[in-house]
N, C-alpha and C positions, 0 to 999 in steps of 0.2 A: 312462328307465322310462316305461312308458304310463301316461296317468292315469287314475284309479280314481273310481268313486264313493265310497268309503269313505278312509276313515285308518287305517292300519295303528300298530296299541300293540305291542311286545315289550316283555314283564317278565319278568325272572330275576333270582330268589332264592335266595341258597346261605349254609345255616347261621346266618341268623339266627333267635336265640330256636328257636320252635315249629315253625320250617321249616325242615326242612333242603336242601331242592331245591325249586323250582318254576320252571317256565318255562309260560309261555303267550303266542301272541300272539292279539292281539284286534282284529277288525276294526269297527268302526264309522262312522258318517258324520259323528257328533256326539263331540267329547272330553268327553263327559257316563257315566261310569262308579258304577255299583251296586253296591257287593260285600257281599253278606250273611254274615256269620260268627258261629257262636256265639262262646263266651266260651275263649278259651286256644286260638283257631285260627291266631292271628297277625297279626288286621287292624290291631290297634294298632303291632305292629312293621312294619307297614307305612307308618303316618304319620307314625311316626318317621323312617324313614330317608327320606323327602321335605323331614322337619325338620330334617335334617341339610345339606340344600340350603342352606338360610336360614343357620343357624350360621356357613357358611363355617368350619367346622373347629374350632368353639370348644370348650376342655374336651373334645376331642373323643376323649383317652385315657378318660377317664372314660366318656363315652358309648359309646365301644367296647365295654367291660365289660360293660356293660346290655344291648347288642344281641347279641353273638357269642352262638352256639348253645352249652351246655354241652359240656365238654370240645373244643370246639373252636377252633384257634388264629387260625383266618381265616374270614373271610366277604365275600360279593361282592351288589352291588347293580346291577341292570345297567337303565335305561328308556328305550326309544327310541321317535321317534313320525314317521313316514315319511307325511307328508300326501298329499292324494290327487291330486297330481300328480310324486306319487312324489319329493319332498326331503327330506331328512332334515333333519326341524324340530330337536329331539333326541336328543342320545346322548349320556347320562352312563352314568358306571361310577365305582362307589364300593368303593372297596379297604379291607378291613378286617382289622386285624392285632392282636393282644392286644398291650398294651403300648405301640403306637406310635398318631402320630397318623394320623388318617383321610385317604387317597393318593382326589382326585376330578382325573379324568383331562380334564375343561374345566369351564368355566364356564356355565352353566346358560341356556338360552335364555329358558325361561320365569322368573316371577316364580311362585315358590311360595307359599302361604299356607296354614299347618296348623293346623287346631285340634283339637286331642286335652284328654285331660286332663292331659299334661304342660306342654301352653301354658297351662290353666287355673293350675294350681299357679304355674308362673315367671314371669308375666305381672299374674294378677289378685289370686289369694290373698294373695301376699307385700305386694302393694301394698294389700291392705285394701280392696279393690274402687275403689278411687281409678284411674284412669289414668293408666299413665305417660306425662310430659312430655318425655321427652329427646328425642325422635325426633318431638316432633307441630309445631316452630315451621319457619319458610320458607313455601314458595312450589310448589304445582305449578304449570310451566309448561304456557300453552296449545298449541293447537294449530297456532299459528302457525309454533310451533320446530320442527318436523318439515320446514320448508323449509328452516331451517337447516343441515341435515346437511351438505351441500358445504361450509357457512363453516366447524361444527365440524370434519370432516376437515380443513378446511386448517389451523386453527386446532391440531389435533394435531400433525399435520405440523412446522408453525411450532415448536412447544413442543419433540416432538422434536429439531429442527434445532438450538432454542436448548439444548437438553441438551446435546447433541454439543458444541459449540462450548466451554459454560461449563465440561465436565469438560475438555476438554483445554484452554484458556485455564487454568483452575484449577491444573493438572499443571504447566505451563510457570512462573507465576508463583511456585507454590508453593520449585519447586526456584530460582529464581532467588533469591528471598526468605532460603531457608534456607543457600542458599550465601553471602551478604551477610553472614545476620546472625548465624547459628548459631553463632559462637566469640568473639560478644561476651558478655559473662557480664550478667545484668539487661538485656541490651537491650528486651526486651519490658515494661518497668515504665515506659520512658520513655512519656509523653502522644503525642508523636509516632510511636510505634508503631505505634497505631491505623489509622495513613492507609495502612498497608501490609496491613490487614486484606483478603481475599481479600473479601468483601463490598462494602467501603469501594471497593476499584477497580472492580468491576463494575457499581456503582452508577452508573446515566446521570447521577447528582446528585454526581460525584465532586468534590473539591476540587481549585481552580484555585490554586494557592500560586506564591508569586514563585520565580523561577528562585534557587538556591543557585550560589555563589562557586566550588564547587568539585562535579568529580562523584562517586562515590560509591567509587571507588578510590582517590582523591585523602584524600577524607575517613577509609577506611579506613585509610592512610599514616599520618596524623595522629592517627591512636588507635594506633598501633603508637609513636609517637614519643613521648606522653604517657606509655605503657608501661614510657617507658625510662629516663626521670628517675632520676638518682643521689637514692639520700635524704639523703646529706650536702653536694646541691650549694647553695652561698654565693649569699645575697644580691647583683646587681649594684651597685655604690655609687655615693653618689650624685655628680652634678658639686658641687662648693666653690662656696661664695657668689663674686665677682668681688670688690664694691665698694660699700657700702652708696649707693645712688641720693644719696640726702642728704649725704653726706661728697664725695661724687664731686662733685656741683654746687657745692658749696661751694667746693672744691678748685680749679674752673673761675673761680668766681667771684671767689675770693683772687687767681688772676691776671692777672685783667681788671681788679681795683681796684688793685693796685703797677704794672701798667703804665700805666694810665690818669693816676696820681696824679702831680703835679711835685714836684721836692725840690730845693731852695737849694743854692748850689755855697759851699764854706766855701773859709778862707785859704788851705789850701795850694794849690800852682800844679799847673794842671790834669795837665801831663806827670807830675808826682811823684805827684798820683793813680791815673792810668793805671797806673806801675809799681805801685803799690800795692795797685791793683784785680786786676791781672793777677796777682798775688802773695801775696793776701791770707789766701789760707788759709795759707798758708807764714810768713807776718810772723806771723801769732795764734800758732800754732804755736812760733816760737822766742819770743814777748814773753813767752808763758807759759811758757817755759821760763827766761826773764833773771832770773824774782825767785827760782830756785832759785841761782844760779851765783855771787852775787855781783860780780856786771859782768864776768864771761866768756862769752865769746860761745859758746852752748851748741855750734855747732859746731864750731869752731877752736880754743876755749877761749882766745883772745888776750884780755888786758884791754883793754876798750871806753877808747877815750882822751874828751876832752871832749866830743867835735867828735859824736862816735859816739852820749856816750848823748844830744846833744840830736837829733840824730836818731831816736833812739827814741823819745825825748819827742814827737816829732812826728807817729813815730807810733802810739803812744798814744793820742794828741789826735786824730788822725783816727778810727781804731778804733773810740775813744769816743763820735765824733759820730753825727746820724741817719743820715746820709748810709750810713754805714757799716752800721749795723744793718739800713738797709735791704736793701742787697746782701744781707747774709747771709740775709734773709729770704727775696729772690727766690730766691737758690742751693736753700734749705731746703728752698720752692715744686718749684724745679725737680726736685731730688731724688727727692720721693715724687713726681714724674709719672712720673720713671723708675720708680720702685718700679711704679706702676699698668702700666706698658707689659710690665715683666717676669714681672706676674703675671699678665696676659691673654694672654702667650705661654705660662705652667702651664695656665695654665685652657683652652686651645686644644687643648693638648696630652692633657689630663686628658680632655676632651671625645671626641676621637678614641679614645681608648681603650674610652668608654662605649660611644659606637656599635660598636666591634668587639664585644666582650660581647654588648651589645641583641642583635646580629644571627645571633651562635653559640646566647642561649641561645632564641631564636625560631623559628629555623630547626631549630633538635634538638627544642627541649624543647613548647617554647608554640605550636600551630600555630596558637590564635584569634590571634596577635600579627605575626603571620607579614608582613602589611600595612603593619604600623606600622614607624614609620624614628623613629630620632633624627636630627635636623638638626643638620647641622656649626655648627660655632660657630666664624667666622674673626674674627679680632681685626687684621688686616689694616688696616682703614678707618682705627677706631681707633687704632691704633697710628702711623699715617701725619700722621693729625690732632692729634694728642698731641704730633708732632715738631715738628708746626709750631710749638707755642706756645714750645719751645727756643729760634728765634729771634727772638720776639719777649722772652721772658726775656733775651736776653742782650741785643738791643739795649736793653733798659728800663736794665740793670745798664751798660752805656754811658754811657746820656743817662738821668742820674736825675732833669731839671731837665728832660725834653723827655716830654712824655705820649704813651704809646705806645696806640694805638686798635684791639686785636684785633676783627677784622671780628666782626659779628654773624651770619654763615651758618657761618665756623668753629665758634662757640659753641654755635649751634643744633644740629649735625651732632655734635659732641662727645657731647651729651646726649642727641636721639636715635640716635646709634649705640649707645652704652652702655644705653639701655632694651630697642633691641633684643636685643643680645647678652644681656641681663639676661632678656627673655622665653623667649625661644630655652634657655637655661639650666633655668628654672624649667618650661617645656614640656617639657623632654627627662625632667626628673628624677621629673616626674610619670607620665611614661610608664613611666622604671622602678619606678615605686612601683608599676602595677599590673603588670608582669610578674616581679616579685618575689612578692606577693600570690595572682597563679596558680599561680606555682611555690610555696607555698606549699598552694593549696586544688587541688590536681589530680583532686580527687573532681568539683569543679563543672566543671573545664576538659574530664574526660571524659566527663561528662553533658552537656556544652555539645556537643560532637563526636559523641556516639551521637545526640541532636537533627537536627543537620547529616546525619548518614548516611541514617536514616530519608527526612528530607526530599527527602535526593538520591535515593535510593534509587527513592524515589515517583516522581521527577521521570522518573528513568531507565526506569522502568518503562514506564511514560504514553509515552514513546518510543519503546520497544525495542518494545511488543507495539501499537503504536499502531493498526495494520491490523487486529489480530487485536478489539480494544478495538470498532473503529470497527463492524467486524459485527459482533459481539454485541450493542451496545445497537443498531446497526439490526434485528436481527430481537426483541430484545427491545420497541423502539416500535412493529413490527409487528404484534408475536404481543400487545399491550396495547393497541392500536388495532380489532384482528377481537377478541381480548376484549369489548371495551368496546360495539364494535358488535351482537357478539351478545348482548351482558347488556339495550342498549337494546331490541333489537327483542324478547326474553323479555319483561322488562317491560310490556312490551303486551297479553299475555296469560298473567294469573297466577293464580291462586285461592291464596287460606290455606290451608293443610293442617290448621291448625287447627280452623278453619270447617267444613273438608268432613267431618274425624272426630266434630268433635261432631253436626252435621247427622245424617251417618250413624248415630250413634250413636242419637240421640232417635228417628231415625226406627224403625227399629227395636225401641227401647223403646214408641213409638206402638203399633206393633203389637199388642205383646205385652198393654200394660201401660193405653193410651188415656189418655195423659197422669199416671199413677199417679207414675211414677219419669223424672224426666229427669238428663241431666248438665248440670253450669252449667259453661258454654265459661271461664269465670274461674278455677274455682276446680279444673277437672276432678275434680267431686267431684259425686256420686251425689246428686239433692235428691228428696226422697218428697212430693211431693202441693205443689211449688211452695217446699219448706220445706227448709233444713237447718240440722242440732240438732249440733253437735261433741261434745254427750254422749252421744250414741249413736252406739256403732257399727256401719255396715251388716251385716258380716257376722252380728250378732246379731239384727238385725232381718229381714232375707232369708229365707227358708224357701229347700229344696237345691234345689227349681226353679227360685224365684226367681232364683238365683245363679248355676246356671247361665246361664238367659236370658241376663241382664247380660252374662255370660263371652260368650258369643256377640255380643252387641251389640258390644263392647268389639273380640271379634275383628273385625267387619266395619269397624267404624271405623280400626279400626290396620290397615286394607289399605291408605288413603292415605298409609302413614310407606314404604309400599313404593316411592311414585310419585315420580318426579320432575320427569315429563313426560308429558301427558297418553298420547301415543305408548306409555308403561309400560302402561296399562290394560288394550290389546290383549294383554299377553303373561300377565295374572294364572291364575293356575292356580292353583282353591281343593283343599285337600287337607283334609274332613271329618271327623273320627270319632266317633262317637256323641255328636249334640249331644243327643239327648232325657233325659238319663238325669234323674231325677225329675219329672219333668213332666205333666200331667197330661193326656188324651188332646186337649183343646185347645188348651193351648200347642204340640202336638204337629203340629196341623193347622197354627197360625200358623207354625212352623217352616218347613213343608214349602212355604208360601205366599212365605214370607222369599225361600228356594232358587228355586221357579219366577219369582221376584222378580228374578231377580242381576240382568240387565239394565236393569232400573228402577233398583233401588239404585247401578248401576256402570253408567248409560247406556256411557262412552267406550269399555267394553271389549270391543264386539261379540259375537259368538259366545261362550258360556260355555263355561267349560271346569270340569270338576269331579272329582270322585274322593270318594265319597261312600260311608262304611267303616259299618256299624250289626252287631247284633244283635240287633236287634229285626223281626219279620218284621211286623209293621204298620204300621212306618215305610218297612220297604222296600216294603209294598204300595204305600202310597201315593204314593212315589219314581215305581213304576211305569207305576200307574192314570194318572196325571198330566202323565207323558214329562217328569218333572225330570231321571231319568236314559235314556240311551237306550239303552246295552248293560248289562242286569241282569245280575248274574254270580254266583256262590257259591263259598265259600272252605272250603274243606271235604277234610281228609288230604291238605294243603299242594298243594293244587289248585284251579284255577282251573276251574268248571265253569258252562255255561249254567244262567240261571235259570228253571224255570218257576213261572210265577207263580199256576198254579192252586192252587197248592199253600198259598196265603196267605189266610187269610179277607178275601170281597171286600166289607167295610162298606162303606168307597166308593162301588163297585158300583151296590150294593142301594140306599145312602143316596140315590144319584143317578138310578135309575128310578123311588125313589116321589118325590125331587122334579119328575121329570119329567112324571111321572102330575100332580102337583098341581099343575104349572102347564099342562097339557091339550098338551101339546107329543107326548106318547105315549098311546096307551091301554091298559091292562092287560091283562095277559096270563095265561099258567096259571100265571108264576113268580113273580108279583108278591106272593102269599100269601106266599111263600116268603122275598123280598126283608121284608116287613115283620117276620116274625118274625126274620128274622137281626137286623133294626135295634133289635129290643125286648130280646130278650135281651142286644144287645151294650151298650145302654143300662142294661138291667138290673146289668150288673156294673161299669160304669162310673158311671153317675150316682146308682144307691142301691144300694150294694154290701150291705147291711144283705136288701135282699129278694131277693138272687139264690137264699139256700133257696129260699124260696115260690115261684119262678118266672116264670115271663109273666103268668100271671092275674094273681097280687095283683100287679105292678108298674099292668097296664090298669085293675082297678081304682081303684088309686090316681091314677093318671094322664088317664086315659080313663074314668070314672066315668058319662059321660053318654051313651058309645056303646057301647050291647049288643050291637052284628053284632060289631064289631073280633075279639075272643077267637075266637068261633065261628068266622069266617072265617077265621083264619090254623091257626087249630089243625085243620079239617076240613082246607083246600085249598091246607095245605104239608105235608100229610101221601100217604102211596100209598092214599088208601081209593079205591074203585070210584065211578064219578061217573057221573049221566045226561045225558044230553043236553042236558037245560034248564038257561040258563045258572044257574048258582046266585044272583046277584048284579047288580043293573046298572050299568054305568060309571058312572054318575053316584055311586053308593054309594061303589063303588070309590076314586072320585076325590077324595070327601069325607073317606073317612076317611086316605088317602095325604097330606091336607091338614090333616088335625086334628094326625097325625105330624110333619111338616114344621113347623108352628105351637110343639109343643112342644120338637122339637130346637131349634130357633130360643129359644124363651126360654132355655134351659139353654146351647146353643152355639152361638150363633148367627155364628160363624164356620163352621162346617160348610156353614151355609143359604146365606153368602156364596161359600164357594167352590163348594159346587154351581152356584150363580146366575151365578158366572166360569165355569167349565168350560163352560156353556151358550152360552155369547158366541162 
């Protein structure tokens, strides 16, 4: 499209409120809009549905309600602004349906800013004329950030990329997770759960934990085996003691002291000993059977002749001696060593049976045990070493007269093999003490095992997606490095938003009020004359102009809760509606000075853009006179029509050629008569409403008491009478009494004087 000097506006309205159709488009050079309407035309439902921009949709069945035309089920809002090189800056379309919420077909180019009296009511009233704080703390960025655009685009990009990545990582882990763990019943109350937290792994801070024993299949094996425990399965039992350590060294020691010890060889002759020895349990055996028998030889029952029983007698006598008892000692000795050898082959045996047990109920029932062994217990050594003291037992029972010297390595080896196997024993039985105790507490053996799975679990994880892991926190310390880079270089150029609303705000109130009412940036609270009292409260003290003002102050300062970045300023789009309502014809002129202001108050936003709704037609003169607004328009049987502006009383006007007259800049003319009595009358009903009966006279004479031409002058030659040639009057008269005027407006308004004094510039 070829470019224009102008900016092309379309607006269409359908069934809101008082309108039921209206389309117009509007051409312009400036986005500077006038629209004058009376009362119940529809201009308010026009700031509304701008306001409805801002809301983003909120409550916005309710606000439906309020806007749709009666008896109608839908309405439509349509604004578009094709700048003058023909792009379509804006095209919103707001869809409106009774019952449902509010359908906006995009997101808004510009930044809206409405003030009606529905912002008044939800913004200031409620709040008690306090400002709200939620939206006033942070930071508008400077101007610097508008270089940033490239980083932030990639910076979205980035975020994007990591989106994509985390939802389907998410997906994958998720179902891995639930397939692991889903059919363990609590597994999620274990502490180790946590680490499988979808969070917890995508965190670049993730836990490095020691590799687990088993992997997570394994470990689920072992919770299926814990499962299966009979509840009437028996105790493993324990191994048998062997040998008390004590009794056993003794045992040793008893026959290192009868072999070592000599013993006297008695009368009888050594051969008959031999047989005797060799025989001796046999000869005890029938001697004690001879005192039952009466000298019959218990086994043949022959009567014993002489010869016989002094051979018993002999041996008797032997029997009797040490000699003798010693023997029997060592044999006794001997004995229980065999007892010891035959019980360390039970105990060997007993042993082997343990380990069989250990190993069945470890491998079924107990997986944490699964590792542990019972250690064989051979009695071999021992057994070997035991033998040997036999012969030296029998040679001692030989030679009872010859000391027999058991080496000291066999002794040593005796007793450390037996503490061994004695260890070995007590090691084994302690081990079934605690795999009996499991089988016993299987609640903690399966909460030991769901611990283990988790942990494997995690491990395996950390594996299986380990590519997938390694990009995502790669683009996550990317996309947190251009973060951090563009937070730095923001910070460079920042302002409080704080600072700039309250700023905004006093200035404002300057205006209006010249230091009267400020806001205190601490307390955001309204202070009168440098002072505030918490037993008064404002809205009682405020008169309804006063209150509005503030409403307006309050609006301009909460433009910066719009901003975020300086760049925001250029897009601000103020949306007005009748800010004058009680005010007095000078706060009215301050207003209008506020609006030709906007650039001073919002230097960063360049060209203003405005939409400025009244019913007042002296507010919209002065819009006019002014070029605050640059397309005047009229709202008038749901129509958008040109305004002309002769149609408006031009105080202004008039105010501004006799200041011109008074400061010699023009000279008067035939309509300057004309100009002063509009300015006197308009004064009259404005500043002493009490003498607008009496008229112009009694106002000059109270006023102007000491200039007799004034009256005569304006009342002959702003009237049609017949006039001669001669000037009536000379400039210089003229120009005095234009300045006696101008003198009094000035003490009464002397904002009026001021902004004549600007216009002039």
């Amino acid at each position: 499209m070829a470019s224009s000097e102008k900016n092309i506006i379309k607006l269409e309205i359908n069934n809101i409120a008082p309108i039921e159709h209206l389309a117009k488009q509007i051409e312009t050079k400036e986005l500077k809009i006038g629209i004058l309407g009376k009362n119940g035309s529809g201009k308010t439902f026009i700031s509304r549905l701008f306001r409805l921009l801002e809301k983003n949709g909120e409550d916005s069945e309710e606000i439906t309600q309020k806007l749709l035309r009666l008896k109608k089920e839908t309405g439509c809002f349509k604004f578009k602004i094709i700048d003058k090189d023909g792009n379509d800056i804006e095209d919103i379309i707001i869809d409106l349906k009774r019952g449902e919420q509010i359908r906006f077909n995009t997101k808004p180019h510009y930044i809206y800013h409405t003030f009606n009296n529905d912002y008044i009511e939800e913004n200031i009233k409620k709040a008690s004329y306090a400002i709200r704080n939620e939206n006033i703390s942070g930071y508008i960025l400077g101007k610097e950030n508008i270089e940033l655009e490239s980083e932030r685009k990639k910076l979205e990009e980035c975020e994007n990329e990591l989106a994509l990545i985390e939802k389907t990582l998410t997906t994958k882990l998720s179902n891995y997770i639930y397939e692991k763990t889903n059919h363990i019943p609590y597994i999620v109350s274990i502490k180790e759960y946590s680490l499988l937290n979808i969070k917890n792994i995508l965190s670049p801070d993730r836990l490095n934990i020691e590799k687990t024993k088993k992997n997570v299949d394994e470990y689920l094996k072992d919770y299926e085996k814990v499962k299966s425990v009979p509840d009437d399965l028996s105790d493993i039992q324990k191994i048998k003691e062997l040998e008390n350590y004590e009794d056993f060294s003794e045992l040793i020691q008893l026959v290192i002291s009868y072999c070592e010890k000599k013993y006297s060889i008695n009368t009888l002759a050594l051969e008959f000993k031999k047989k005797i020895k060799s025989k001796q349990e046999f000869i005890e055996s029938g001697i004690s059977l001879l005192q039952t028998t009466n000298n019959k030889c218990p086994f043949c029952e022959q009567v014993l002749g002489s010869s016989a029983i002094e051979l018993i007698d002999r041996y008797n006598e032997y029997l009797n001696d040490e000699e003798a008892k010693t023997v029997k000692e060592l044999k006794i000795v001997y004995g229980k060593i065999k007892g010891v050898i035959e019980t360390l082959q039970l105990l060997e045996n007993n042993n082997a049976k343990r380990m069989n047990d250990f190993f069945e109920y470890k491998t079924k029932y107990i997986p944490s045990e699964e590792e542990i062994e019972l250690n064989e217990l051979s009695s071999k050594k021992l057994v070997e070493d035991l033998e040997k003291l036999f012969t030296y037992i029998e040679e001692k029972i030989n030679n009872l007269n010859t000391s027999i010297i058991i080496p000291k390595g066999l002794t040593n080896s005796l007793l450390a093999t037996f503490e061994e196997l004695e260890a070995i024993r007590v090691d084994n039985n302690n081990k079934i003490e605690i795999i009996n105790k499991k089988k016993d507490s299987l609640k903690n053996e399966s909460k030991s095992i769901k611990r283990e799975i988790c942990k494997s679990a995690y491990i395996q994880v950390l594996d299986l997606f380990e590519e997938d892991l390694t990009d995502y926190t790669r683009n996550g310390k990317e996309k947190n490095e251009l973060a951090l880079k563009i937070s730095s270089k923001e910070q460079k150029q920042k302002r409080s938003r704080s600072k700039a609303v309250t700023e905004t705000i006093n200035t404002i109130l300057n205006y209006f009020f010249g230091g009267k009412y400020s806001l205190d940036e601490s307390q955001y609270k309204l202070i009168f004359n440098k002072n505030y009292d918490d037993s008064y409260k404002v809205e009682n003290v405020l008169s309804e102009g006063e209150k509005n003002i503030i409403a307006f102050a309050y609006y301009m300062g909460e433009t910066h809760c719009k901003i975020t970045n300086e760049a925001d300023y250029k897009k601000l789009f103020f949306i007005i509606d009748d800010p004058i309502s009680s005010m007095d014809f000078l706060h009215v002129y301050t207003l209008s000075g506020c609006l030709r202001k906007l650039k001073n108050i919002f230097p960063e936003m360049g060209n203003e853009r405005l939409i400025l709704l009244t019913h007042n037609v002296d507010f919209m003169r002065i819009q006019c006179s002014n070029k605050i607004v640059s397309q005047k328009m009229r709202l008038y049987d749901c129509q958008l029509l040109e305004l002309n502006e002769s149609f408006s009383i031009p105080y202004v006007d008039h105010l501004f050629d006799i200041f011109k007259i008074s400061e010699n800049k023009i000279l008067p003319n035939h309509t300057t008569a004309n100009s002063i009595r509009h300015v006197i009358e308009t004064l009259v009903k404005f500043n002493d409403i009490s003498l607008s009966q009496a008229g112009v006279n009694v106002y000059i004479q109270k006023y102007f008491s000491s200039n007799v031409t004034l009256y005569s002058l304006i009342n002959d030659l702003s009237h049609g009478s017949w006039k001669s040639e001669q000037e009536p009057i000379d400039m210089v008269t003229y120009r005095d009494i234009c300045s006696s005027i101008i003198e009094h407006i000035h003490s009464i308004y002397p904002h009026q004087i001021e902004f004549c004094r600007h216009k002039m510039k």
